[in-house]
MARSE-314442 format. One record per residue (C-alpha): residue in three letters; residue number from 1; x, y, z. Coordinates in nm, 3 decimals, always signed. Layout:
# residues N
('ALA'; NUM; (X; Y; Z));
...
//
This chain:
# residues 354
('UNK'; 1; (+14.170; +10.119; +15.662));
('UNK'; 2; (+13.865; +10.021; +15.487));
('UNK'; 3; (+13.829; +10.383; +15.334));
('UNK'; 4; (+14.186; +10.368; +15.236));
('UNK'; 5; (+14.109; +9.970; +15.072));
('UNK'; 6; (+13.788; +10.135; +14.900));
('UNK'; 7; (+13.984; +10.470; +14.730));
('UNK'; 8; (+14.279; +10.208; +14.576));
('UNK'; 9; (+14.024; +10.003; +14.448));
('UNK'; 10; (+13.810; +10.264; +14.268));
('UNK'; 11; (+14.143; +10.402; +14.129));
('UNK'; 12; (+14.202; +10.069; +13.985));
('UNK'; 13; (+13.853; +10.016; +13.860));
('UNK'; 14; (+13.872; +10.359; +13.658));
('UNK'; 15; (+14.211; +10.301; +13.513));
('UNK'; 16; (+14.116; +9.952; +13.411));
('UNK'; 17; (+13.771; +10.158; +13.256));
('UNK'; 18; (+13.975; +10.436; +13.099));
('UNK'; 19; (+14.197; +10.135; +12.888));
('UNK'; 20; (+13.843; +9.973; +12.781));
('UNK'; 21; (+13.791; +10.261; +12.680));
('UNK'; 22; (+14.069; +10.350; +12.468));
('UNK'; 23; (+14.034; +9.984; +12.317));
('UNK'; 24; (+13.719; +10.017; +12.213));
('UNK'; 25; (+13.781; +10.338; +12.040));
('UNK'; 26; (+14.035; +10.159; +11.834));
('UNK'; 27; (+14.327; +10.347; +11.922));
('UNK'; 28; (+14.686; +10.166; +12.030));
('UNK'; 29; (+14.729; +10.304; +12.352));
('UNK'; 30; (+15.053; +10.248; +12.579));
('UNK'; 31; (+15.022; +9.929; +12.765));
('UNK'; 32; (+14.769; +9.772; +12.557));
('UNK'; 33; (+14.849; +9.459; +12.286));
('UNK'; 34; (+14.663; +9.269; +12.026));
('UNK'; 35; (+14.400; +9.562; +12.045));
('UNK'; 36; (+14.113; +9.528; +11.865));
('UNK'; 37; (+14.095; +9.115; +11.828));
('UNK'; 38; (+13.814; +8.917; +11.781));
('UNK'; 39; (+13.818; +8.798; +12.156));
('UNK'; 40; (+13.919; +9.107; +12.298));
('UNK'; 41; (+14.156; +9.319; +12.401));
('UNK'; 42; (+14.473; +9.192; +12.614));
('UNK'; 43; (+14.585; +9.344; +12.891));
('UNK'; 44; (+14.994; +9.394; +13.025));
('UNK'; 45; (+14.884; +9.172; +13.309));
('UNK'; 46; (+14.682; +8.895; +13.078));
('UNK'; 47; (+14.382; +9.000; +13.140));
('UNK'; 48; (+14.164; +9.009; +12.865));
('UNK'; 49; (+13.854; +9.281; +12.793));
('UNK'; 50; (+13.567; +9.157; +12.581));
('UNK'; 51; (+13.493; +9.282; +12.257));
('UNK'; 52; (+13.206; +9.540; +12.263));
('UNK'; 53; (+12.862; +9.379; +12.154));
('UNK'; 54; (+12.792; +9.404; +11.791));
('UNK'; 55; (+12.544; +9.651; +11.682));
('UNK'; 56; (+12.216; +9.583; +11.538));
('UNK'; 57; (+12.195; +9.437; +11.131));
('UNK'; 58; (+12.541; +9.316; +11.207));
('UNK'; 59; (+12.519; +8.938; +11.230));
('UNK'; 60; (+12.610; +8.945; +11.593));
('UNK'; 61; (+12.500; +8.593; +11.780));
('UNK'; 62; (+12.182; +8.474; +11.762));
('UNK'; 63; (+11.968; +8.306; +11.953));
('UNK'; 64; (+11.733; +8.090; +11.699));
('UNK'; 65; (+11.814; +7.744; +11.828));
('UNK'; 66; (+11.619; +7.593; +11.525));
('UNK'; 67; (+11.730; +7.581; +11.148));
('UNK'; 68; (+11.504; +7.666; +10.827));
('UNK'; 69; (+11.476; +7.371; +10.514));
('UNK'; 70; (+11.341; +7.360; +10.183));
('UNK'; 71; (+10.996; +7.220; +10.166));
('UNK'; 72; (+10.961; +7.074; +9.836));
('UNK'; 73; (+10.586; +7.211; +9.664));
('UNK'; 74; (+10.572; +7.064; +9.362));
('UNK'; 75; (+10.532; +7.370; +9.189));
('UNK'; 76; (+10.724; +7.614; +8.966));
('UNK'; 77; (+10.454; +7.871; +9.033));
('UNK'; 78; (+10.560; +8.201; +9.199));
('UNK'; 79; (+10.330; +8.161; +9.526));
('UNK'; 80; (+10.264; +8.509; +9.746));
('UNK'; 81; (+10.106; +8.409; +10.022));
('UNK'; 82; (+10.092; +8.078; +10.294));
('UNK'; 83; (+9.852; +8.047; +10.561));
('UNK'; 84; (+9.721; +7.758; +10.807));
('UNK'; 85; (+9.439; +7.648; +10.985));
('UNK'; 86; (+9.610; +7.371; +11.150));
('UNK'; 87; (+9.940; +7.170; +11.156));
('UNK'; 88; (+9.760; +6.973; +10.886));
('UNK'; 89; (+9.593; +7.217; +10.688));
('UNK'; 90; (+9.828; +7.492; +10.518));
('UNK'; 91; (+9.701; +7.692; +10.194));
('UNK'; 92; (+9.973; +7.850; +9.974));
('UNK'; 93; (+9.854; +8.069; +9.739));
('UNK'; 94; (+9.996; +8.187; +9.408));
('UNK'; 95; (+9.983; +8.273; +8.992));
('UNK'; 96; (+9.710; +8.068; +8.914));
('UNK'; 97; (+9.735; +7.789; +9.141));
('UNK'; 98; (+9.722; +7.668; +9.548));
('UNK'; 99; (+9.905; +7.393; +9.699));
('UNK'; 100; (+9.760; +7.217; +9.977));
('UNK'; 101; (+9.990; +7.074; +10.256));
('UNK'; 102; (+9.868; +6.795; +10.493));
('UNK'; 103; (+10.104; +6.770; +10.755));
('UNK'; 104; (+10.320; +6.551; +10.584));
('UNK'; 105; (+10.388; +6.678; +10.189));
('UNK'; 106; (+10.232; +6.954; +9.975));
('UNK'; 107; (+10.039; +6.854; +9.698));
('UNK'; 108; (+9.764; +7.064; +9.466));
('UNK'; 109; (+9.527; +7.227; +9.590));
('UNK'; 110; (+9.141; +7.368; +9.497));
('UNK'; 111; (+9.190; +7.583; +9.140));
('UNK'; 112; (+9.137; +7.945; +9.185));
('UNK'; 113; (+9.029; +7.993; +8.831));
('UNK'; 114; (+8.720; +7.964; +8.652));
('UNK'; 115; (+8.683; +7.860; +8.277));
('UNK'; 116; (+8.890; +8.078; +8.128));
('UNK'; 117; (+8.948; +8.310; +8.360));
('UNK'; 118; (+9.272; +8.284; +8.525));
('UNK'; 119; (+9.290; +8.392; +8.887));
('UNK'; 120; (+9.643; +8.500; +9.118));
('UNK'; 121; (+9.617; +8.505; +9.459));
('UNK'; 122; (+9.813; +8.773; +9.616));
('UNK'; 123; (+9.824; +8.725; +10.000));
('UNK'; 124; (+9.625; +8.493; +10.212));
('UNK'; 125; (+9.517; +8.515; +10.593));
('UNK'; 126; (+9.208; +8.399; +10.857));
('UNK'; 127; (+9.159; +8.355; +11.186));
('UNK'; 128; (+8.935; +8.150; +11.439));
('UNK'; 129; (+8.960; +7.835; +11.193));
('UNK'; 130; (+8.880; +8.011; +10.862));
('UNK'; 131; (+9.115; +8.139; +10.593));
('UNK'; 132; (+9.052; +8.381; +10.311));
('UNK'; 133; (+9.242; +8.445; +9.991));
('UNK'; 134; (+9.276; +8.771; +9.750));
('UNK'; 135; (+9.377; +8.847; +9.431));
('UNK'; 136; (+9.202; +8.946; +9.082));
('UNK'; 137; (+9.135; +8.798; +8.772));
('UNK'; 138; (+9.361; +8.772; +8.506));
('UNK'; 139; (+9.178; +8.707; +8.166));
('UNK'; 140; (+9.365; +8.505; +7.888));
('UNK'; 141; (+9.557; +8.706; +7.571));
('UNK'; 142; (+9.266; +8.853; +7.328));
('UNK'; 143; (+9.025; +8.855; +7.573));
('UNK'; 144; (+8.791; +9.117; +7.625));
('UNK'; 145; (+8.754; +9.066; +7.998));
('UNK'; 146; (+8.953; +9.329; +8.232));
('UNK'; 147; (+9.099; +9.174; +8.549));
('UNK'; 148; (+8.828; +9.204; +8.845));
('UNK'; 149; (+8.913; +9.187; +9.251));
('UNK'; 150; (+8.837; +8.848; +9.378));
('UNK'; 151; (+8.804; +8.737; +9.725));
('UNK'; 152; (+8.778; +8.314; +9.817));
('UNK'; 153; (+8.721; +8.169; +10.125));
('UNK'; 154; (+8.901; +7.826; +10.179));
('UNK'; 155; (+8.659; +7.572; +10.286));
('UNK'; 156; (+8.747; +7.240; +10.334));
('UNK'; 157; (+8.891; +7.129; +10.001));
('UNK'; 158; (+8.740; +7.378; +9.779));
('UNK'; 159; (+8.740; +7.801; +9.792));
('UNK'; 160; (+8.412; +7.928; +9.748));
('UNK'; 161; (+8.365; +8.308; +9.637));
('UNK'; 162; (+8.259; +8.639; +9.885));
('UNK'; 163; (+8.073; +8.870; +9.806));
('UNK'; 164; (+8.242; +9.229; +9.784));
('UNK'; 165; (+8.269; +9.571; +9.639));
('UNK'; 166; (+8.569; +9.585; +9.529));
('UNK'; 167; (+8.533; +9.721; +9.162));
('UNK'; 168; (+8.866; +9.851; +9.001));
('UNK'; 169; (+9.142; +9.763; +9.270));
('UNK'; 170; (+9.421; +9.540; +9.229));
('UNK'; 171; (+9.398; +9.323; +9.559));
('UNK'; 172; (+9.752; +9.286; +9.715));
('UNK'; 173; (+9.715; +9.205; +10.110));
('UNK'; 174; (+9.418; +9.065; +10.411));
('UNK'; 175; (+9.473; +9.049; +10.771));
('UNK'; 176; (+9.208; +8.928; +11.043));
('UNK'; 177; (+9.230; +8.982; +11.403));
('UNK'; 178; (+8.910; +8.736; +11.442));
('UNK'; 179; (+8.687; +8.582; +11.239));
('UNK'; 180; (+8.419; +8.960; +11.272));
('UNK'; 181; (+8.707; +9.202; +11.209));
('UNK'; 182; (+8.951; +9.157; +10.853));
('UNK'; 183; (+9.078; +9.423; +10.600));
('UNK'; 184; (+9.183; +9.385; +10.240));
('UNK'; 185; (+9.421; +9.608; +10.061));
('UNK'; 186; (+9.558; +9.709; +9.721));
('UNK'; 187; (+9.612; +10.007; +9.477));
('UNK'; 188; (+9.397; +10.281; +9.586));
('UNK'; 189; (+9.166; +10.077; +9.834));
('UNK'; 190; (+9.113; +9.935; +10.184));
('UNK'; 191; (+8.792; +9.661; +10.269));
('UNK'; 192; (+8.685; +9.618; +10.601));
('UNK'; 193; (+8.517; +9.262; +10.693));
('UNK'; 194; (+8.260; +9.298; +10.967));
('UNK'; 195; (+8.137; +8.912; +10.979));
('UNK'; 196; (+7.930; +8.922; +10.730));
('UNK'; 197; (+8.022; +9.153; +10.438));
('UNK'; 198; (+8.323; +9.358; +10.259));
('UNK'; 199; (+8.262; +9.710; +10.262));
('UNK'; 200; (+8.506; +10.008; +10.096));
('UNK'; 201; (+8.686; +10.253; +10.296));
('UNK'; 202; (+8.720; +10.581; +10.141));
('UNK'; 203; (+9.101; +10.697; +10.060));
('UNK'; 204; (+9.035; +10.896; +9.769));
('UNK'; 205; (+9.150; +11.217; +9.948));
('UNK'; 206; (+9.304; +11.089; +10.264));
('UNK'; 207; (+9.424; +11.351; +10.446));
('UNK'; 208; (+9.881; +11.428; +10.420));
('UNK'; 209; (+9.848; +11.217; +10.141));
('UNK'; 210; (+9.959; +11.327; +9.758));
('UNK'; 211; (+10.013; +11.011; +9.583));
('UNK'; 212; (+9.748; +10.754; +9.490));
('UNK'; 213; (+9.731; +10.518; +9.791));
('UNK'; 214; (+9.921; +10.192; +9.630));
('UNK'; 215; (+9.899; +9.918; +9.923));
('UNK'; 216; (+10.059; +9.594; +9.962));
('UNK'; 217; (+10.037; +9.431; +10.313));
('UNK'; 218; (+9.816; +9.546; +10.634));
('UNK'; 219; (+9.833; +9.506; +11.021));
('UNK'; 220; (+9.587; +9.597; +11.265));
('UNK'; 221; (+9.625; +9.582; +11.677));
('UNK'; 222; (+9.231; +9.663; +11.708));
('UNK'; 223; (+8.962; +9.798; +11.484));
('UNK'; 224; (+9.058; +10.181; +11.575));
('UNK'; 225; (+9.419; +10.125; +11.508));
('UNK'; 226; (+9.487; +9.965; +11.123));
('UNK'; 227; (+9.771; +10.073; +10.971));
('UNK'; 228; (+9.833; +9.994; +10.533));
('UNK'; 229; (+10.174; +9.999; +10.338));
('UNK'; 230; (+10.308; +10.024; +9.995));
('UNK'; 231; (+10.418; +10.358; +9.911));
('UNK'; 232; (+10.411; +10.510; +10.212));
('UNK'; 233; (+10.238; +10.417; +10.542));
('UNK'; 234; (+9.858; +10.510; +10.586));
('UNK'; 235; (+9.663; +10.497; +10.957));
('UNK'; 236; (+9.265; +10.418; +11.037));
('UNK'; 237; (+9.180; +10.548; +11.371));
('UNK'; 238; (+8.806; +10.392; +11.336));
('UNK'; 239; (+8.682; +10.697; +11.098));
('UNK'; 240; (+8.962; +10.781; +10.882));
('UNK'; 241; (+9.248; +10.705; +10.670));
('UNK'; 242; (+9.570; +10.955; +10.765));
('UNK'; 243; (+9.917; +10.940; +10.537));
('UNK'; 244; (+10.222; +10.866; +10.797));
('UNK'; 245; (+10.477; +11.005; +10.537));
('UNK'; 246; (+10.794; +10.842; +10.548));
('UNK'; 247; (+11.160; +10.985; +10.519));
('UNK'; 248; (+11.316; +10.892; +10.165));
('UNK'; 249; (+11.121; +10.729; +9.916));
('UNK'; 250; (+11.123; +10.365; +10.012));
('UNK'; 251; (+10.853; +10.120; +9.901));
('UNK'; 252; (+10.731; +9.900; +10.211));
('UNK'; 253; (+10.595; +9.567; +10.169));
('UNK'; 254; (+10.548; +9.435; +10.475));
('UNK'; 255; (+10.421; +9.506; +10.842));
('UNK'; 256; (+10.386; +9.338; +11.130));
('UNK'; 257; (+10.366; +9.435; +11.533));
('UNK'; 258; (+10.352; +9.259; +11.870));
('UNK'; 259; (+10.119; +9.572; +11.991));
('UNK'; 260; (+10.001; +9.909; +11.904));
('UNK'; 261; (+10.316; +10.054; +12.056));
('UNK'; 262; (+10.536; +9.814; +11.876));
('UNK'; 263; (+10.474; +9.789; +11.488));
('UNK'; 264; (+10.740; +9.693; +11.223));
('UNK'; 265; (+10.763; +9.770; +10.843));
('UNK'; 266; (+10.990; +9.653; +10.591));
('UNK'; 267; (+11.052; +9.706; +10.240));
('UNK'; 268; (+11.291; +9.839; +9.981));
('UNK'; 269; (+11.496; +10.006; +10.203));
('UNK'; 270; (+11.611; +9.990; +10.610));
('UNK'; 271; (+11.332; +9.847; +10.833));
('UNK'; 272; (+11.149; +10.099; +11.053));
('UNK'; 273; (+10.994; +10.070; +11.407));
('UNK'; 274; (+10.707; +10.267; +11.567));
('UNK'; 275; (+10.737; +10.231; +11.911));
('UNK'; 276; (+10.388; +10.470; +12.042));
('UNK'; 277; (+10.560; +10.791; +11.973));
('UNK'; 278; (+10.758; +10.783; +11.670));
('UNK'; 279; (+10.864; +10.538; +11.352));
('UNK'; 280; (+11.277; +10.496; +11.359));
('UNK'; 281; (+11.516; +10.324; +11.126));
('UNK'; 282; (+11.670; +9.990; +11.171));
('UNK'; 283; (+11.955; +9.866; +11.037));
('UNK'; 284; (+11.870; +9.467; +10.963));
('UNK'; 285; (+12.200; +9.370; +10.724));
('UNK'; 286; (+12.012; +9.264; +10.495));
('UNK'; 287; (+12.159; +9.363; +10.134));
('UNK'; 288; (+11.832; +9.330; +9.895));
('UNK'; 289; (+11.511; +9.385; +9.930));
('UNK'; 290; (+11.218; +9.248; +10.254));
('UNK'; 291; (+10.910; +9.152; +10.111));
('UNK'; 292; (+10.740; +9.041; +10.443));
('UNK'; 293; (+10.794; +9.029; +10.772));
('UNK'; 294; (+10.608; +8.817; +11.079));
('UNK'; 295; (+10.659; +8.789; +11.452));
('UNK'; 296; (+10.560; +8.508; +11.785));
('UNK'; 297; (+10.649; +8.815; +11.999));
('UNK'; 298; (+10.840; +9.128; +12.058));
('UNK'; 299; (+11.170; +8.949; +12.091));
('UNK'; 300; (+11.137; +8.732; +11.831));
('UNK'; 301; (+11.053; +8.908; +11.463));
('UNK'; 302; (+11.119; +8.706; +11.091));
('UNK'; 303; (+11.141; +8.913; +10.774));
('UNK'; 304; (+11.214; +8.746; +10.448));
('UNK'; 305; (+11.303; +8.884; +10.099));
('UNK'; 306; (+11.480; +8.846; +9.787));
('UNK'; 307; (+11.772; +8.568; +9.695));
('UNK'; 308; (+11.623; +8.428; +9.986));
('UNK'; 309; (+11.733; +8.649; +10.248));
('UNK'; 310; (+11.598; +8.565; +10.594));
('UNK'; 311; (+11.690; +8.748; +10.921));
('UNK'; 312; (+11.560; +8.735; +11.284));
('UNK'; 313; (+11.561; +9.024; +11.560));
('UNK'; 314; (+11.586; +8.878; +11.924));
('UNK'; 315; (+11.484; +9.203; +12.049));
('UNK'; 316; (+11.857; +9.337; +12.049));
('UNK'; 317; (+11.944; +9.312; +11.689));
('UNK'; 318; (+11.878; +9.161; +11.370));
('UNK'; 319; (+12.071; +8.873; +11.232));
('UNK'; 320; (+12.077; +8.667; +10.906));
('UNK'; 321; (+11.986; +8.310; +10.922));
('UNK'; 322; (+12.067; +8.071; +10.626));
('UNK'; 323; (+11.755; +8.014; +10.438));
('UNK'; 324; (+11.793; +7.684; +10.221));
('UNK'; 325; (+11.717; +7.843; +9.912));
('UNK'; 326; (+11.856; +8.168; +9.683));
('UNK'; 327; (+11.442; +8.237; +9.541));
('UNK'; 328; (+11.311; +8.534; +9.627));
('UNK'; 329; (+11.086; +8.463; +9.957));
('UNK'; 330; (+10.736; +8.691; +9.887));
('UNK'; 331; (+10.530; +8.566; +10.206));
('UNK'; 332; (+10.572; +8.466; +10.567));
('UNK'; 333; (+10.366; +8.290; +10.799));
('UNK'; 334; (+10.403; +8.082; +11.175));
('UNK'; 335; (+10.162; +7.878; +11.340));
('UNK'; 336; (+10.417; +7.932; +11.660));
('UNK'; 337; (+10.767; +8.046; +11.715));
('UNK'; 338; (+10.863; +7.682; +11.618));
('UNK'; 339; (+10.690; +7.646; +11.328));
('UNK'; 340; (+10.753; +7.875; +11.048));
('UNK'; 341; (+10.676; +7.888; +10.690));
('UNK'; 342; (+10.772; +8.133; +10.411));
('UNK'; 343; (+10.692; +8.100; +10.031));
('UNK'; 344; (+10.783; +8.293; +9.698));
('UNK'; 345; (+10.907; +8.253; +9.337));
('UNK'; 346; (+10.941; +7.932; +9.141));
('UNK'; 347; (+10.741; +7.765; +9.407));
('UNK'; 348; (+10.989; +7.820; +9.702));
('UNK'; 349; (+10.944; +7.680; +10.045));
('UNK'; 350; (+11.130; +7.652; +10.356));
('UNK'; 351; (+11.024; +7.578; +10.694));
('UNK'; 352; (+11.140; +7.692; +11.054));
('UNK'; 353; (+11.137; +7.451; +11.304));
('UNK'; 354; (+11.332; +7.347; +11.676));
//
């Protein structure tokens, strides 16, 4: 009897699979009404099977608990990079100015410039307490100055200048792991920080590489693993630079990981994922450009971009979020996975919190 109870019921089970099946294939198959609904598909006896889950870039259900504002700055500045020391201590950097936020409003912050020198800061990032900002020069009309590479380290209220060798690059993105180990990028050049000093790279020459090395953002998991983008993707194993071409010809701007088998980069085109073996597209919805992208874990990934696109991956799929603001968003930045900020053109602002 209870091998007779067990064949009926897997009969049952398999029919009951076989109309899922057909439902979720789209087809009107005998039996079956309302197929295809937003709440599923109704069965003859009124049971109802769920809808399949959406897939990835969709804007399937979320699980961000918290919302994103505007931030008022006080600024019409475009500003390209944010970056904190503390909840009461945030540096946004931009076209020839910084704002300063205290924990309560942003306000201005230490000049970047010098006489008549104008400087823009391009990204800004630190670690262990300290913060550094890069960018170059940008001399007035009729001047016979050429823009230089500049590199300031925020201190207190002011920015005081490091030294470097960065002749001849345009400066475009920093990241430190600690306070001893940072890197600087930008068109045609990558600065390592040891803890005391700046010191050039060589990529003239990288090997797989045919186009001039033009870098925008850079990530590192440890000092043997640093990987660079901007027109393609470029690896340092500890002793040399290596080209990672790319399918397509997308432009990244962004890159971000939660570990050196789990690195993300975004840019003018689909998102793409190296997970230790190989990189692979991901669809994220989003329908312009993503100029930066930042994670609190593996599960829980931001990227922002233009008309103020933001979208979040859970670990299952990305989703867009309402932003509180149509600017283009150029840089991206948490102090923890509830408390987010992001920054871009005409001095845009918004903050993630829950």
């Amino acid at each position: 009897m209870t091998r007779a109870y067990f064949s009926v019921r897997s009969r049952a089970l398999a029919a009951l699979g076989a109309l899922a099946t057909a439902a979720s294939c789209g087809g009107n198959s005998p039996g079956i009404s309302n197929p295809g609904t937003d709440s599923g598909t109704v069965l003859p006896d009124g049971r109802v099977i769920p809808p399949p889950p959406p897939p990835p870039g969709d804007g399937g259900t979320t699980t961000v608990t918290g919302r994103w504002m505007a931030v008022p700055t006080g600024t019409n500045a475009d500003l390209y990079g944010v970056y904190g020391t503390s909840a009461t201590e945030l540096l946004a950097v931009g076209a020839f100015v910084t704002r300063r936020y205290n924990g309560s409003a942003w306000s201005e912050g230490p000049s970047p410039s010098a006489g008549e020198t104008r400087v823009t800061l391009r990204a800004i990032h630190g670690a262990d307490g300290t913060a550094v900002a890069v960018g170059n020069t940008e001399p007035t009309a009729g001047s016979a100055k050429t823009g230089v590479p500049v590199f300031l380290r925020a201190m207190g209220m002011g920015l005081s200048p490091v030294m470097h060798n960065a002749a001849g690059v345009q400066l475009h993105g920093i990241y430190f792991r600690s306070a001893m180990e940072g890197w600087a990028v930008g068109e045609n050049g990558a600065f390592q920080w040891n803890g005391m000093r700046w010191t050039s790279t060589a990529m003239m020459g990288l090997r797989g590489s045919s186009p001039t090395p033009d870098l925008y953002a850079v990530w590192a998991s440890g000092p043997n693993d640093v990987r660079a983008v901007g027109n393609s993707v470029y690896r340092w194993d500890g002793t040399t630079w290596t080209a990672e071409p790319q399918p397509g010809s997308d432009f990244y701007f962004g890159i971000w990981g939660s570990g050196p088998s789990d690195v993300w980069i975004v840019g003018s085109g689909v998102a793409r994922r190296w997970n230790g073996t190989e990189w692979r597209d991901v669809r994220t919805g989003a329908q312009g450009r993503l100029l930066a992208i930042w994670g609190a874990a593996a599960n829980d990934v931001w990227a922002v971009g233009e008309m103020g696109t933001i979208v979040h991956f859970d670990g299952a799929r990305w989703t867009a979020i309402p932003s509180g603001t149509t600017q283009n968003l150029r840089a991206l930045w948490g102090r923890s996975a509830s408390d987010i900020w992001a920054v871009g053109e005409m001095g845009a602002c918004v903050r993630y919190t829950r």
